[in-house]
BAPA-979031 format. One record per residue (C-alpha): residue in one letter; z, x, y. Coordinates in pm, whole numbers, plus 32768, in hexadecimal, padded with zeros to 4 digits. Layout:
# BAPA-979031
AZXY/...
//
This chain:
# BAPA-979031
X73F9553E6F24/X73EB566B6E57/X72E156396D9A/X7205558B6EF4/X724A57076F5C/X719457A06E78/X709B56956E6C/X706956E46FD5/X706D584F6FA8/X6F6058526E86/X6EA457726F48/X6E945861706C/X6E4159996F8C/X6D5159146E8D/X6BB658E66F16/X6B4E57A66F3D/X69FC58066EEA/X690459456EB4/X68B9599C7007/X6A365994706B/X6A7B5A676F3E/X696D5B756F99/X69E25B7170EC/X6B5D5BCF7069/X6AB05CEB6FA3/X6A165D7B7091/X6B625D5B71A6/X6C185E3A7068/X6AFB5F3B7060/X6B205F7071C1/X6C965F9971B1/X6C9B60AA7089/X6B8561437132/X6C5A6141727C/X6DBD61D971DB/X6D5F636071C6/X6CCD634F732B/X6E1E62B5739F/X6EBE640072CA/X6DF1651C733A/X6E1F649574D6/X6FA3647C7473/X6F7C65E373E7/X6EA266507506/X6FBC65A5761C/X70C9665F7559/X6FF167CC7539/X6FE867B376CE/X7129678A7704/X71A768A67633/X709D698A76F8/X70F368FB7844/X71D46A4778C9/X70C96B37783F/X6FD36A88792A/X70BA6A647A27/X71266BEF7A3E/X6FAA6C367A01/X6F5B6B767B83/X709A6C0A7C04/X704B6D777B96/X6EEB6D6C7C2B/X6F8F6C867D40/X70606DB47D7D/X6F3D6EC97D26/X6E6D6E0C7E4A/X6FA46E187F49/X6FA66F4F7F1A/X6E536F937F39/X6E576EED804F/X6F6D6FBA80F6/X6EAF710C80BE/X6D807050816B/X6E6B70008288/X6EEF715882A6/X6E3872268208/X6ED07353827B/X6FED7332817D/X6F7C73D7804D/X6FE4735A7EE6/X70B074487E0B/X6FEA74A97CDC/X705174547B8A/X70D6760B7B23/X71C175A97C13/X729974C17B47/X733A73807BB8/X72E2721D7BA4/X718771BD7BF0/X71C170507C2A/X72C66F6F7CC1/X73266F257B2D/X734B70017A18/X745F710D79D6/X74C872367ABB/X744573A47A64/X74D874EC7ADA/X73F775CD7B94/X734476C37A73/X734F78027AE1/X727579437A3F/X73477A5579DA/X71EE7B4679CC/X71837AC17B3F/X72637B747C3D/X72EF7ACA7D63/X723F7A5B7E86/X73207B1F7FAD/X72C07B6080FE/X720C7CBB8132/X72D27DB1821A/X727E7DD9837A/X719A7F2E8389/X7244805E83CB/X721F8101852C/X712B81E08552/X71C78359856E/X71AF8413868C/X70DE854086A4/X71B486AF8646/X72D385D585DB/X732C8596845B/X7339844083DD/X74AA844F8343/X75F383BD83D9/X7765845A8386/X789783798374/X79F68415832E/X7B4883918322/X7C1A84B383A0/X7D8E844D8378/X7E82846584AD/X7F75857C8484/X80D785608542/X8165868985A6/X8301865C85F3/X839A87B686E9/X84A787F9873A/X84CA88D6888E/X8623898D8890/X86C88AA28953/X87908BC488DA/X88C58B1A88E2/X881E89BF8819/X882C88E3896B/X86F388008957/X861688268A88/X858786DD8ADF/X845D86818C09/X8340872D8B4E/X81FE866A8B95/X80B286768A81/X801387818B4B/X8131887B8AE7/X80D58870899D/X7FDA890888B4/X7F8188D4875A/X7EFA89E88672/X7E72897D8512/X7DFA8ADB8472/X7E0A8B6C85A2/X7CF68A56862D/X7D4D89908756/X7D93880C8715/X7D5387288821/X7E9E864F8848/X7E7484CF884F/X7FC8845188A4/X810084E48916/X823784618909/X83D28488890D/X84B783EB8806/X85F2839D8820/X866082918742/X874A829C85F5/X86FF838184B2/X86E783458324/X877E843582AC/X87F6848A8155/X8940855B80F2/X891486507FD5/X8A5087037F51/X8A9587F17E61/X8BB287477D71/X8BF488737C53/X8CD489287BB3/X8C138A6E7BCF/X8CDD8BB67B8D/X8D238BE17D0B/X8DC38A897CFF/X8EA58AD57BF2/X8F058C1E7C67/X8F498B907DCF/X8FD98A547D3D/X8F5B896E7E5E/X8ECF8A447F54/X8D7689D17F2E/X8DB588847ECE/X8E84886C8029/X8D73891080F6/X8C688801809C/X8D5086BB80A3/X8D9F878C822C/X8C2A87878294/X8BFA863281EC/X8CE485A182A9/X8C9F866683FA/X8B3485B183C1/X8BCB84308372/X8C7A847384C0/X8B468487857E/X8A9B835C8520/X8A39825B85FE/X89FB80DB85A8/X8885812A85AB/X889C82148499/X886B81FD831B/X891082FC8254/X88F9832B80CE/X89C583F58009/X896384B37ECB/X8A4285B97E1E/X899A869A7D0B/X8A4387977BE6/X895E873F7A87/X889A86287B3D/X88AD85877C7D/X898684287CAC/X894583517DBC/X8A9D82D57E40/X8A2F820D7F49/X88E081937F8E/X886C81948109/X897480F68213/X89DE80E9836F/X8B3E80BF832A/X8C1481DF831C/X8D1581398242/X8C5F81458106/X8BC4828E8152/X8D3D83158158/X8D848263804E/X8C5583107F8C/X8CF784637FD1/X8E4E83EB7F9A/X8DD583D67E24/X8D67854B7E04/X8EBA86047DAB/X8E8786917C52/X8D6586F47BD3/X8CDA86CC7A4F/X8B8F87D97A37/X8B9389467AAE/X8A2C892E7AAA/X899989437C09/X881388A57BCD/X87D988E07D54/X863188E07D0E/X866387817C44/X870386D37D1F/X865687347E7C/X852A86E07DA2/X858B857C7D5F/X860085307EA3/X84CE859B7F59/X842384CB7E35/X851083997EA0/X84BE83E68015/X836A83E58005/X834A82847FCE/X8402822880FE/X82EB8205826A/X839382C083AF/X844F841983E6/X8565847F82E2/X865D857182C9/X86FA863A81CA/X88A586C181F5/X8899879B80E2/X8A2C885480BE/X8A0689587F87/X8A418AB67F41/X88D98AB57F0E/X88D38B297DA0/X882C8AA17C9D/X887B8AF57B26/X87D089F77A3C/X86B889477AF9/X857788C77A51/X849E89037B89/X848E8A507BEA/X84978AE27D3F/X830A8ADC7D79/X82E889897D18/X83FD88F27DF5/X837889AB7F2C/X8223892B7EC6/X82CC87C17ED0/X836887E5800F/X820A885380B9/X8166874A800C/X828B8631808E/X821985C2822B/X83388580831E/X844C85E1825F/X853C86E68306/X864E87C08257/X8799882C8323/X884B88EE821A/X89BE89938237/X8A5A8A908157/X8B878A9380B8/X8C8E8B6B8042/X8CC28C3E8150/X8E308CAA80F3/X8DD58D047FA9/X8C9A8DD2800E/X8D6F8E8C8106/X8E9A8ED57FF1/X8D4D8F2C7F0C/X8CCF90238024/X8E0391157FE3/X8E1191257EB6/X8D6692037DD2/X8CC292287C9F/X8B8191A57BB9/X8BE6904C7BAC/X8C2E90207D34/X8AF590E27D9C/X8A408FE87CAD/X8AE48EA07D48/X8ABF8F247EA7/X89328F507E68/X89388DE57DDD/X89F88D5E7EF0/X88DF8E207FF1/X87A98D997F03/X88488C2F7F3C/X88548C5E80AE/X870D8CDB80AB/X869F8B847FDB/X87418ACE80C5/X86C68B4B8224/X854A8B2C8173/X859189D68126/X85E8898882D3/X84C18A538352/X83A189CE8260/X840E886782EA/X846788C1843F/X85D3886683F6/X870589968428/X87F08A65835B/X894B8A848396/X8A448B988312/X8BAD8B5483B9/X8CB68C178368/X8DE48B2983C0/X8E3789CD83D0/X8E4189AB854B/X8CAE8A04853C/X8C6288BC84AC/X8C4E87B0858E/X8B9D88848698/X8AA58900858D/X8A838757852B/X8A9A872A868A/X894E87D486CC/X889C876685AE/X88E785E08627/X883A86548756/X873686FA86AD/X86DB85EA8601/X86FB84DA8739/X863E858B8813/X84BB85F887A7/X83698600883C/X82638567875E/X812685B08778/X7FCD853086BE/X7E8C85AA8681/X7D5185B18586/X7D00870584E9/X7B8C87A4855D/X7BA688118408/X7B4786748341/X7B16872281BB/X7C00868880EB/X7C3F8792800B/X7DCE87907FBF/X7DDA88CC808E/X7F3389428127/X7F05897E8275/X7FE98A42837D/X806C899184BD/X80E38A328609/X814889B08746/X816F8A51886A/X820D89E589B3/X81528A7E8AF6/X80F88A448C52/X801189268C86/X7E8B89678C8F/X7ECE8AF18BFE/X7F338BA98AAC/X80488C558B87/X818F8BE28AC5/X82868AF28BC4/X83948BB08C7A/X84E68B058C56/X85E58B248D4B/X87428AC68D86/X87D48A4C8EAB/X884F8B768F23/X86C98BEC8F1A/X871C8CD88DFA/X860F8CD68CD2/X86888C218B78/X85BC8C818A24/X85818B508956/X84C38AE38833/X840289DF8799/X846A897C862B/X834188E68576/X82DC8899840B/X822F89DF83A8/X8101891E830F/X807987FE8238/X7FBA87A68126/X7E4386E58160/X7E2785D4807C/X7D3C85D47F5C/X7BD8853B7F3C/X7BF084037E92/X7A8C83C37D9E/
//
């Protein structure tokens, strides 16, 4: 069988004769001829395919070019963005921020045209901010009673001596802030009088305390070397008597009055709304740092801040009276420059000095200086004169009958004539011009 097979296979490959063989010649011609076309279209097939997407994005980029295209024919209105402007120019490709040109400026709309000026009138406007200036009085008699049912025509305000018009009026009566400075030193009258003026401040500190009302905040501050708060602001009269309780023997002769009227104004002047200074000293000051001009320049420059200051040592300046000598004509002319301190301090601020001579004179002299302070007329108004120049300027108000500069006649009920007068800050300072 094996050998039939490759009998039979011989048989079919061999020629039979010379045209058969020239005929198998030329089929092999043909096929080696034939194999590189069959490569190169393989190579071509392959060459397509690998070129396919390039084609592909080719039609769909001027697909999308001609949608476009057509779009802007549609409406042609819209207006292309041109290419400074940054951005993508195509649905494909990265995004671009907008380039801007630092040298080009910036396309903003003009401003509307000015209005034409009118004929004899100069082209310029003015705009000031005049600050509001409050204005607390206090309208007394002789005898300190407050008289009440005054109305905003009774009132005018004098700023330099030029009339202010006044924008609102009003009455307070409401609780006070008020601040209690002592004197706590053992100064030479101290010693010599053991506690006589040590007694007569702890008296008109606690003739004050008594006063007090749940609506009121009191601090205490007690001063020899330096001032020490003792209790910050309260309406409860415990711990202000508990404050003073503390004050019985003192460390520092030094009395740095100036210093510490300085600090608390400085302390004071942070806090909005009306304030008020109890200030119970002997009025001398031996080893301040501020001097007397500078501390009434600091209470000028301080707004709604009022001083009600008592004296003390009234049974030692009356022993000092009768005696003779250098060293008590000395003491008695310090004792009447501290008074003199002291009632300077009250009037500047609108505020009231009190010299009593006994004990019993306390709570009546408290008494009026509660009502004093609970009872006011406010009134508001901005100064004709708008430079901000840090100016001190003098203040005066006077009472009088409405729609005249005749002054108001008081009566009392008996139809009998009372003098009074109006208590008033005697000034302020204008603020400064800010550049």
């Amino acid at each position: 069988m094996e050998m039939e097979y490759v009998h039979l296979y011989w048989q079919k490959t061999l020629p039979e004769s010379d045209r058969e063989a020239q005929a198998m010649l030329k089929q092999r011609s043909s096929l080696s001829v034939g194999l590189p076309f069959c490569y190169c279209a393989l190579a071509l097939v392959m060459f397509s395919v690998a070129f396919a997407p390039v084609s592909l994005l080719a039609q769909n980029g001027s697909s999308s070019s001609q949608d476009s295209a057509g779009q802007q024919n549609a409406n042609p209105q819209k207006q292309a963005p041109p290419p400074e402007a940054g951005g993508p120019q195509s649905d494909t490709g990265p995004y671009a921020l907008p380039k801007v040109d630092p040298d080009k400026p910036a396309n903003r709309p003009a401003p509307p045209p000015a209005p034409k000026p009118t004929e004899g009138m100069p082209s310029y406007s003015i705009n000031v901010d005049v600050p509001l200036v409050t204005v607390d009085a206090l309208v007394l008699t002789k005898d300190g009673q407050f008289i009440p049912g005054l109305h905003k025509d009774h009132f005018r305000v004098l700023e330099d001596n030029v009339l202010q018009p006044i924008q609102t009026f009003g009455m307070t009566k409401a609780g006070y802030t008020a601040v209690l400075l002592i004197e706590f030193a053992a100064t030479p009258a101290f010693q010599t009088s053991r506690t006589q003026f040590l007694l007569d401040a702890l008296r008109a500190s606690y003739a004050f305390t008594d006063q007090m009302q749940p609506n009121d905040y009191v601090s205490v501050i007690s001063y020899d070397l330096k001032p020490t708060i003792l209790v910050d602001f309260t309406s409860d009269k415990k711990a202000v008597t508990s404050a003073l309780n503390t004050l019985r023997i003192p460390g520092f002769s030094e009395m740095n009055l100036f210093d510490a009227l300085y600090d608390t104004l400085d302390r004071l002047d942070r806090i909005p709304g009306r304030k008020e200074i109890i200030l119970i000293s002997s009025g001398l000051d031996t080893f301040s740092k501020i001097n007397l001009d500078k501390i009434l320049k600091k209470i000028k420059a301080t707004p709604n801040v009022t001083i009600y200051a008592i004296s003390t040592g009234f049974l030692w300046r009356t022993y000092m009276e009768g005696r003779t000598g250098m060293r008590a004509q000395v003491q008695q002319m310090d004792f009447l420059q501290g008074d003199n301190q002291m009632n300077t301090f009250a009037k500047i601020t609108g505020g009231r000095w009190f010299s009593p001579r006994f004990q019993a004179e306390l709570p009546e002299d408290f008494r009026m200086i509660s009502e004093s302070v609970r009872n006011q007329y406010t009134l508001t108004y901005r100064p004709t004169n708008a430079k901000l120049d840090g100016t001190y300027r003098k203040l005066k108000v006077q009472v009088v009958q409405p729609g005249t500069e005749k002054p108001l006649e008081v009566k009392d009920q008996k139809g009998k004539g009372l003098k009074y007068q109006v208590l008033t800050r005697d000034g302020y300072t204008a603020r400064h011009q800010v550049d």
